[in-house]
MDTraj code that builds the backbone (N, CA, C; nanometers):
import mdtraj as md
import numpy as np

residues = "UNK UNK UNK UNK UNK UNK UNK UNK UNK UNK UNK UNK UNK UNK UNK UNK UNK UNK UNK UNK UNK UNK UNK UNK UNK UNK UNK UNK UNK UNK UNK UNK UNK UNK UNK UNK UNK UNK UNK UNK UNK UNK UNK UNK UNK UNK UNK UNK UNK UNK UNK UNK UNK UNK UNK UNK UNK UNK UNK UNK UNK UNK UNK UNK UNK UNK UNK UNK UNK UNK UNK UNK UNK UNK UNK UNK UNK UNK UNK UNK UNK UNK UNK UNK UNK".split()
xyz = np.array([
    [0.0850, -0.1173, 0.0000],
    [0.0000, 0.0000, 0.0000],
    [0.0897, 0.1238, 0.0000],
    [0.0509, 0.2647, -0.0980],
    [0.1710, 0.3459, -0.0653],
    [0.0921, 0.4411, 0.0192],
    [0.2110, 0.5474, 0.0579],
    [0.1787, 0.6105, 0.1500],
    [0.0467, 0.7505, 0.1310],
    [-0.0020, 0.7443, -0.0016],
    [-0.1344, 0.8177, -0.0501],
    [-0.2389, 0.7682, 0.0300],
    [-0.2378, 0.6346, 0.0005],
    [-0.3655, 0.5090, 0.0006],
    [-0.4014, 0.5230, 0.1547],
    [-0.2600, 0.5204, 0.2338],
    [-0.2737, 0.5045, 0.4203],
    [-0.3440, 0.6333, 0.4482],
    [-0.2688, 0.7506, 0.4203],
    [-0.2957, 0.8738, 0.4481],
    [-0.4929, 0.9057, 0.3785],
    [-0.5079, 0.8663, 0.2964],
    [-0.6474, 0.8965, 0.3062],
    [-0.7544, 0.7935, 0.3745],
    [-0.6796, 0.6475, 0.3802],
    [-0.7885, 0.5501, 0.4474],
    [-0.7778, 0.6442, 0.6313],
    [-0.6253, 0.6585, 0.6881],
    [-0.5875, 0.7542, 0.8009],
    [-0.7541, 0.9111, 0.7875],
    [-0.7314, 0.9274, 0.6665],
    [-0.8070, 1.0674, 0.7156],
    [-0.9881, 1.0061, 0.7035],
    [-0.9747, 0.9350, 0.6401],
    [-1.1667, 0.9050, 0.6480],
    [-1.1600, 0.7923, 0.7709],
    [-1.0968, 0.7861, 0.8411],
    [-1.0899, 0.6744, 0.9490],
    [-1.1717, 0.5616, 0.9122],
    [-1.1299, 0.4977, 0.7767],
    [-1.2058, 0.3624, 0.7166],
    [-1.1702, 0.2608, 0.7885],
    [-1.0792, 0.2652, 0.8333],
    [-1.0150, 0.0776, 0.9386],
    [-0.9154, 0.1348, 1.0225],
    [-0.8547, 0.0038, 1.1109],
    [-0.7285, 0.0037, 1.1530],
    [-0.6390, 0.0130, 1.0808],
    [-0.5466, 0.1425, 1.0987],
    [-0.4383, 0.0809, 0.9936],
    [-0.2536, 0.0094, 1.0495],
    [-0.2471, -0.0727, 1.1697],
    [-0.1802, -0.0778, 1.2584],
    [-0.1462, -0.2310, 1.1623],
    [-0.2691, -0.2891, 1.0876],
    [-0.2635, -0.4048, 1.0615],
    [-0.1823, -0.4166, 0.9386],
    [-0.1501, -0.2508, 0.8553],
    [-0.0818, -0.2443, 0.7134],
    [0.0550, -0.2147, 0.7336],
    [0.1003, -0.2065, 0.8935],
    [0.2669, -0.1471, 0.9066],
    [0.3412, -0.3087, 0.9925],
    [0.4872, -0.2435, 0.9292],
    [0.5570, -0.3527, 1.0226],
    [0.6104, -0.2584, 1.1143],
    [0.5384, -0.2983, 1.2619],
    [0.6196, -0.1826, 1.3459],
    [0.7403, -0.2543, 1.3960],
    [0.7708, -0.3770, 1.3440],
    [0.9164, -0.3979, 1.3982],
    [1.0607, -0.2967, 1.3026],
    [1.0103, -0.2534, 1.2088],
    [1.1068, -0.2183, 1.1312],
    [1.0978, -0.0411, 1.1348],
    [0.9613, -0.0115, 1.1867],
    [0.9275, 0.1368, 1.1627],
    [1.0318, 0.2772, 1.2753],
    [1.0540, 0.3299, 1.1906],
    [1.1738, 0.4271, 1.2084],
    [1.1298, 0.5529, 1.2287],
    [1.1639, 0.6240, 1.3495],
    [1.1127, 0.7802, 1.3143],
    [1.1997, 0.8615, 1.2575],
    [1.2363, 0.9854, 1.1423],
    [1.3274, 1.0595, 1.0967],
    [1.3942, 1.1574, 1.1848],
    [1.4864, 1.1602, 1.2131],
    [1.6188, 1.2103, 1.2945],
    [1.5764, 1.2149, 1.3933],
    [1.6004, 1.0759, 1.4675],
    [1.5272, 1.0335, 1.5730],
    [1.6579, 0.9267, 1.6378],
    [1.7510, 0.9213, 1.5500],
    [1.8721, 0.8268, 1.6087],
    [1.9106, 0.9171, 1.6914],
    [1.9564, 0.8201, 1.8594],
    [2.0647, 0.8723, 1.9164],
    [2.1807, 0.8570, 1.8914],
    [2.2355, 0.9886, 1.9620],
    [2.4035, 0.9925, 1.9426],
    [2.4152, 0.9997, 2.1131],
    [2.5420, 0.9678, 2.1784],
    [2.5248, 0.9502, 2.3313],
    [2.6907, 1.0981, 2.3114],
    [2.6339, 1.2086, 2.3893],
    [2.7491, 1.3301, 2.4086],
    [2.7341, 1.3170, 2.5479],
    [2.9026, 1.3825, 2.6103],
    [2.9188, 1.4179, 2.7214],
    [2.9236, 1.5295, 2.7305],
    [2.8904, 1.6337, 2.8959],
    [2.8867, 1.7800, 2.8705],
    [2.9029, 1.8175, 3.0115],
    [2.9861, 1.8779, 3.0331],
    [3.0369, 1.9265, 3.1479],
    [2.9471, 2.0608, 3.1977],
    [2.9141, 2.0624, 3.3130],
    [2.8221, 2.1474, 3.3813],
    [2.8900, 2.1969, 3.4937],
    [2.9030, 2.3049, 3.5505],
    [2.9176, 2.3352, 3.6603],
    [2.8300, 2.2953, 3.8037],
    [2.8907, 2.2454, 3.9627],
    [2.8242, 2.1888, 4.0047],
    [2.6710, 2.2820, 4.0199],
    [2.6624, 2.4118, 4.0171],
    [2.5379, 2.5122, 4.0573],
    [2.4209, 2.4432, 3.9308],
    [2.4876, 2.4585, 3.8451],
    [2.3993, 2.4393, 3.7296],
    [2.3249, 2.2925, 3.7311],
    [2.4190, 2.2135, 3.7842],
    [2.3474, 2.0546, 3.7792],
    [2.2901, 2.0569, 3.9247],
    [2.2715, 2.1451, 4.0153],
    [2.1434, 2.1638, 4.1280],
    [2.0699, 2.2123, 4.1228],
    [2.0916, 2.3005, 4.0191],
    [1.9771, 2.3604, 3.9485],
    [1.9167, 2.3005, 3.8527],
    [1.9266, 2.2195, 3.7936],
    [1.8738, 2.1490, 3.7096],
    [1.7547, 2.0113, 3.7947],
    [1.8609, 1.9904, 3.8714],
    [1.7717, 1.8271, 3.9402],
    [1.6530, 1.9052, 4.0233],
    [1.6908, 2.0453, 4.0746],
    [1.5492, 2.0918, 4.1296],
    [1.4286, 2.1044, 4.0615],
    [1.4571, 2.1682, 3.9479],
    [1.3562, 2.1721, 3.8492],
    [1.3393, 2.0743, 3.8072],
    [1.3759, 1.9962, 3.7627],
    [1.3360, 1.8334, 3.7087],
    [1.2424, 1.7628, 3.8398],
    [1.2703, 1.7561, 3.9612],
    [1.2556, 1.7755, 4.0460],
    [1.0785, 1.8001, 4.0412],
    [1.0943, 1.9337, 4.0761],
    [0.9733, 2.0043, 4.0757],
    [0.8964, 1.9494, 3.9561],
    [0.9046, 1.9173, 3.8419],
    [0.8162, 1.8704, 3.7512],
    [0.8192, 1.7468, 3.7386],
    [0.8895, 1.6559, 3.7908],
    [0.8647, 1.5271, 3.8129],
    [0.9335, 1.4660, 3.6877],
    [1.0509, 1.4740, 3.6578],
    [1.0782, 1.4397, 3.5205],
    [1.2790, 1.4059, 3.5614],
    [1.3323, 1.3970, 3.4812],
    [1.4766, 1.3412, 3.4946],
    [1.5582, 1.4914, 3.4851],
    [1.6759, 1.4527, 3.5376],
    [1.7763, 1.5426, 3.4163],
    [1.7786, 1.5520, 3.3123],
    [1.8014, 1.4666, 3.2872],
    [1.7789, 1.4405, 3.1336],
    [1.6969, 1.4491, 3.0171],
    [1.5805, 1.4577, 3.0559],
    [1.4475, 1.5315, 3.0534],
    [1.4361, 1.6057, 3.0025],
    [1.4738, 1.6963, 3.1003],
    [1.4740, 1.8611, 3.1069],
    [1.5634, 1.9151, 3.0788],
    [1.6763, 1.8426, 3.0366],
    [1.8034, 1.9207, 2.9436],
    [1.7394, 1.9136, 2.8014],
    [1.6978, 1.7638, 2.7573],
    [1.6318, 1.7521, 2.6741],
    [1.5130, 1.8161, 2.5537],
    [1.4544, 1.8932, 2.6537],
    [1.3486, 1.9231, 2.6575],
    [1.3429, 2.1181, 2.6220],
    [1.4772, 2.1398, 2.6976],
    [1.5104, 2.3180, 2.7258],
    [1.5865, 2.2492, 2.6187],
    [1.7019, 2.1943, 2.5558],
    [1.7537, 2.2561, 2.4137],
    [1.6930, 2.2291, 2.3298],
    [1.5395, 2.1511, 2.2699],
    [1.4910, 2.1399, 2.1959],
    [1.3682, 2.2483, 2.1751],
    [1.3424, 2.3203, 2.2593],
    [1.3145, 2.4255, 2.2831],
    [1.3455, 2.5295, 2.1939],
    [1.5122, 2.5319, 2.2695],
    [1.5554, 2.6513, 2.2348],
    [1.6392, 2.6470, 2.0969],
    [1.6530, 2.5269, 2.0460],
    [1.6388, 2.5281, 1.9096],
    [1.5543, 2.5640, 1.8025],
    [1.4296, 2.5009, 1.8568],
    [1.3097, 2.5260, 1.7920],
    [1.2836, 2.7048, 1.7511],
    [1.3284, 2.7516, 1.9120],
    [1.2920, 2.8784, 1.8612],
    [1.4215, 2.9766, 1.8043],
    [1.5436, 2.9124, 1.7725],
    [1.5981, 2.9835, 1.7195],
    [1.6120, 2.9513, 1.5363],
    [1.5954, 2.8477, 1.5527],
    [1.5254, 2.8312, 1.4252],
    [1.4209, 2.9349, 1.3585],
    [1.2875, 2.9063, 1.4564],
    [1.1752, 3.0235, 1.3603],
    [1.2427, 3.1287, 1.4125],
    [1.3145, 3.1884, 1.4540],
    [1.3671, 3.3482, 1.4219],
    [1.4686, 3.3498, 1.3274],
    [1.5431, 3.2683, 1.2965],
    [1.6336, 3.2204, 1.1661],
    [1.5496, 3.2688, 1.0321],
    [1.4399, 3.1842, 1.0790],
    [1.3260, 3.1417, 0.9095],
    [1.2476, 3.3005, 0.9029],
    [1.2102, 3.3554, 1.0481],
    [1.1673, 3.4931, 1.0647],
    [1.2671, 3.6506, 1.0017],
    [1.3751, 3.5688, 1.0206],
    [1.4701, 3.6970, 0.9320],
    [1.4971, 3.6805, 0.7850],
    [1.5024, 3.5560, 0.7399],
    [1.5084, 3.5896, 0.5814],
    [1.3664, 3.6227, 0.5489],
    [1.2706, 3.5831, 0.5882],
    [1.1641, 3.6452, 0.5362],
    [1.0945, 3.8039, 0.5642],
    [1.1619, 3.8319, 0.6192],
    [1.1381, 3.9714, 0.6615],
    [1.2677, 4.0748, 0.5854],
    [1.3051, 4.0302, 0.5180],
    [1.4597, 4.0860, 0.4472],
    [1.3712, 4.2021, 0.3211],
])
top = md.Topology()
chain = top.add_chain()
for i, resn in enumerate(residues, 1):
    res = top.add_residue(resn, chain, resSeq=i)
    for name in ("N", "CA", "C"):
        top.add_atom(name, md.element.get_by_symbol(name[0]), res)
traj = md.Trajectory(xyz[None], top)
């Protein structure tokens, strides 16, 4: 089935479509990890586990979570300045 056929049986919600994928093989796009090390100062990594902490979530988490963030938004101000040129 190609991916037209899913996407409109997907939008008229005609069936399951869980039964047309192999989710042993299914991949999300730039979704591989890479494992980095990163040196923190000790203030910064008590500051971090508090807030993680407070929201109930890891370090890791929430490092996670604040640079994807702050990518995201430096990105649309990236995409916000050539178009405003």
């Amino acid at each position: 089935m190609k991916a037209e056929e899913i996407d409109k049986r997907f939008d008229d919600n005609e069936e399951d479509l869980l039964e047309h994928l192999d989710l042993k093989t299914a991949k999300r796009p730039n979704q591989v990890q890479k494992r980095v090390n990163v040196d923190f100062p000790t203030w910064m990594i008590e500051s971090l586990d508090r807030e993680a902490s407070r929201l109930g979530v890891t370090r890791q988490s929430i490092i996670k979570v604040w640079l994807a963030e702050r990518l995201e938004d430096a990105a649309a101000n990236k995409a916000f300045q050539r178009t405003s040129r």
